[in-house]
N, C-alpha and C positions, 0 to 999 in steps of 0.2 A: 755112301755119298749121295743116291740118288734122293733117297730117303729124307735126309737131312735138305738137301738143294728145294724137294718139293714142301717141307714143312718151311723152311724160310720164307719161298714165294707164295704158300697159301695165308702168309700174315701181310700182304699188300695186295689191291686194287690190282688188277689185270691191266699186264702190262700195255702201254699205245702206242706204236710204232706207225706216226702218221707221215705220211707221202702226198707227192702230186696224184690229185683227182679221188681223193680219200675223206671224209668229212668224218667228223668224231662227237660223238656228245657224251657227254660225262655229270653225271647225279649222284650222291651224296657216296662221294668217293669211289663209286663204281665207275669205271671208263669203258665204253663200248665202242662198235664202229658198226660200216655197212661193211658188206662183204666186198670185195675188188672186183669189177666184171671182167671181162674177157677184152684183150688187149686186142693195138691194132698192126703192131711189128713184131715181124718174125723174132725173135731170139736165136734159140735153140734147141733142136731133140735131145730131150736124157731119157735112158732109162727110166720103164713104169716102177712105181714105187709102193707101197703099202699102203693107203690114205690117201692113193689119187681116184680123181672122178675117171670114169671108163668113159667120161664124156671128153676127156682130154686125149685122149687114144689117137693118131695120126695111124692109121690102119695102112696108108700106104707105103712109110715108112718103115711098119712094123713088118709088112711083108717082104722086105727085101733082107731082111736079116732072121734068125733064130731068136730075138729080142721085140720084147713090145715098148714101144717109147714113145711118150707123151712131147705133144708140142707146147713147149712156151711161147710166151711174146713178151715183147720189151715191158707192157705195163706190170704184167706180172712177175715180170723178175725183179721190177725197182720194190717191191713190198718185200725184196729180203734183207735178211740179217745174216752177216757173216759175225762169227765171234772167233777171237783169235786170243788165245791166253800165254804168257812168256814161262817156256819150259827148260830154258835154260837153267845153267847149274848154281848161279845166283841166287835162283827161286828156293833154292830149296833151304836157304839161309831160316835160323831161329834163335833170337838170343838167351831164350830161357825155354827150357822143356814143356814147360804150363803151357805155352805158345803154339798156333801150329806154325807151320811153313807158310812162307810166301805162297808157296807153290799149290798147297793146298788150297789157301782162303781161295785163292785165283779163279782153279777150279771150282772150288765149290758157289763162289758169286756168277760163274760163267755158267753151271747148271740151271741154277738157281731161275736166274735169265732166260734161259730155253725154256724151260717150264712155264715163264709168264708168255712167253711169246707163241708157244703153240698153246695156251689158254687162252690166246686173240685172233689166232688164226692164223700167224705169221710163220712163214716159212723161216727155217733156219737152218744152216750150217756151220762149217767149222771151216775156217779159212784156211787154205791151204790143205784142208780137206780131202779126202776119198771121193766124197759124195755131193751131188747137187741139193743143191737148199728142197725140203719137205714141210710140209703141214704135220700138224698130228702127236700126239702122244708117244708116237713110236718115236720119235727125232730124239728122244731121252736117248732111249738103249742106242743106237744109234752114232749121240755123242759120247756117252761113254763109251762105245767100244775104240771110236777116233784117238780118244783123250789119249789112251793107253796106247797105241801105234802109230802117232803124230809126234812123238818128244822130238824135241830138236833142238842144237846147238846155241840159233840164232836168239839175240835176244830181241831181234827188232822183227815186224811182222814179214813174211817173204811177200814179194812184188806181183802178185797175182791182178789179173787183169777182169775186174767186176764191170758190171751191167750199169749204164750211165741210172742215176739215183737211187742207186744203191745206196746201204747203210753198214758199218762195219763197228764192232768194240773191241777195243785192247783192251785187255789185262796184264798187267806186268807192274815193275818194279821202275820200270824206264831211267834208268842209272848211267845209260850210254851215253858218249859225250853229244850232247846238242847239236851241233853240226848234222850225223848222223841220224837223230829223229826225226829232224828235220828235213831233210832228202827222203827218208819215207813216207812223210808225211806228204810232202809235194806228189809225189807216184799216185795216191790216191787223189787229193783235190784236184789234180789236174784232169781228172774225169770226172769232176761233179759227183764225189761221194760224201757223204758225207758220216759223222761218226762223236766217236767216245774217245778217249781215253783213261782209265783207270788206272792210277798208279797204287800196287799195292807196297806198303812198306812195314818192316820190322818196328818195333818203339826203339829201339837202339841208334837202326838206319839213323833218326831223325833227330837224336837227343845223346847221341855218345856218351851213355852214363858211365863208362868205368874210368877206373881210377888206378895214380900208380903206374909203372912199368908193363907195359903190353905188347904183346905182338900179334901184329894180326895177317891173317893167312890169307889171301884170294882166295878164290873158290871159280875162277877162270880161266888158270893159267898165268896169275899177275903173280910175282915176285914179293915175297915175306917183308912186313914192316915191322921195323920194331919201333916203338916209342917209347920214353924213359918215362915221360910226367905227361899221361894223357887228358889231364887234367889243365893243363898249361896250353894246350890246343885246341881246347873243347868250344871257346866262343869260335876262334878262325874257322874250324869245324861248321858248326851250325852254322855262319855269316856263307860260309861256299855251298851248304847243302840249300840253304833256301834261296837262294841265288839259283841255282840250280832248278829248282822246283819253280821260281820267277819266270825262268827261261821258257820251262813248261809250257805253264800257263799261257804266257805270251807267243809262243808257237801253234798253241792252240785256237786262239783264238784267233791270232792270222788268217788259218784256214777254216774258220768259220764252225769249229768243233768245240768239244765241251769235254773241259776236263777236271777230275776233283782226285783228291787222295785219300787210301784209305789205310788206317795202321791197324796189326793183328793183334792188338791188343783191347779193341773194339769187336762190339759184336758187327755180324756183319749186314746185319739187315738198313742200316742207312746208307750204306755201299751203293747197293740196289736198288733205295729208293733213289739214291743221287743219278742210276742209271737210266731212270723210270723216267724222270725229269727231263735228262739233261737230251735223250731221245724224241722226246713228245716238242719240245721244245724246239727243237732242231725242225720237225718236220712240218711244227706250226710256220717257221721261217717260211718256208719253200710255198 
């Protein structure tokens, strides 16, 4: 998967993930930046990392424990990226074997991502996370091994308390009732974060092609439907599901965030470039 993640993202322009006090120029589809200096509010001590300068060291810190640990400050923590992908048992939905999973593409456009982002110098992590946001090539291995010891239940991101201009992306399916997007949505803008979301979705999800008598099963603990003529429901069907994805939008944009959808039955490098944008974009705002 890492494999695949870094040949997607070496077919696009190095991702921008612009901030306050960050300036960017960009030439013939190449996007560059200046480096971030040294902040002037404390944050917090984490743990030293692989790929930190030994000029970030708080030596006096480090002496009072068995542990060496780097000082951050607030400017340098606003240039992260948290990325948050929905591991729920939804995701792992596919209507035809040719397909992958939800769950897959998710991950593999959330790699994919990291790799642009330590190709710019950006710190990233994994929300909800083990580990504090890193620079560096190594944040690959890293997130994989997160990916694999992070599954969770939830389909919506948990309530984790980020650094004011901070930057977050979902990846998901976002199928929960609106109401509840919504409320997690607010948890984050109400500290000036700002973000993505990506909804990934099946060709089915979105177009209910079958026909005939069917039954269909949850995959959440929801109770069996049957339908006689799934065919006789098919427009109601799609009028509630784009209503649904209307709602989206429109919650997104409330909160000042950018959202697009993507189906697996696309490859997935416009996903990515939608993510490239809708980031860059975002930080041109500020």
């Amino acid at each position: 998967m890492r494999q695949r993640a870094e040949q997607l993202a070496a077919t696009l322009p190095p991702l921008l993930v612009a901030a306050e006090r960050v300036a960017s120029t960009v030439a013939q589809g190449v996007h560059g930046r200046r480096r971030v200096g040294q902040g002037d509010s404390f944050w917090q001590f984490r743990h030293y990392a692989f790929g930190d300068s030994a000029r970030g060291i708080d030596w006096r810190q480090s002496a009072k424990s068995d542990h060496v640990y780097v000082r951050e400050t607030e400017w340098e923590a606003a240039q992260s990226v948290w990325l948050w992908r929905d591991a729920s048992a939804s995701m792992r939905y596919r209507s035809d074997r040719s397909l992958p999973e939800k769950a897959e593409r998710a991950e593999l456009v959330l790699l994919a991502l990291a790799s642009l982002l330590a190709d710019s110098g950006e710190q990233v992590a994994l929300l909800g996370g083990l580990r504090a946001p890193a620079r560096g090539r190594a944040v690959l291995d890293r997130l994989i091994d997160e990916l694999g010891r992070t599954a969770h239940d939830e389909s919506l991101p948990p309530d984790i308390a980020l650094p004011r201009f901070g930057a977050t992306v979902w990846i998901g399916d976002f199928l929960s009732p609106l109401p509840e997007i919504e409320a997690a949505l607010a948890r984050y803008t109400g500290r000036g974060i700002r973000g993505y979301m990506l909804q990934i979705l099946d060709p089915a999800e979105a177009s209910l092609p079958f026909n005939g008598r069917v039954r269909f099963d949850g995959m959440e603990g929801e109770a069996s439907t049957l339908i006689t003529r799934v065919d006789a429901v098919r427009d109601d069907y799609r009028g509630r599901f784009q209503a649904h994805q209307d709602g989206l939008k429109a919650l997104a944009q409330l909160a000042g965030w950018h959202y697009s959808a993507h189906v697996t039955d696309q490859g997935p490098e416009k996903a990515l470039m939608d993510l490239y944008i809708g980031l860059s974009q975002a930080g041109d705002r500020r």
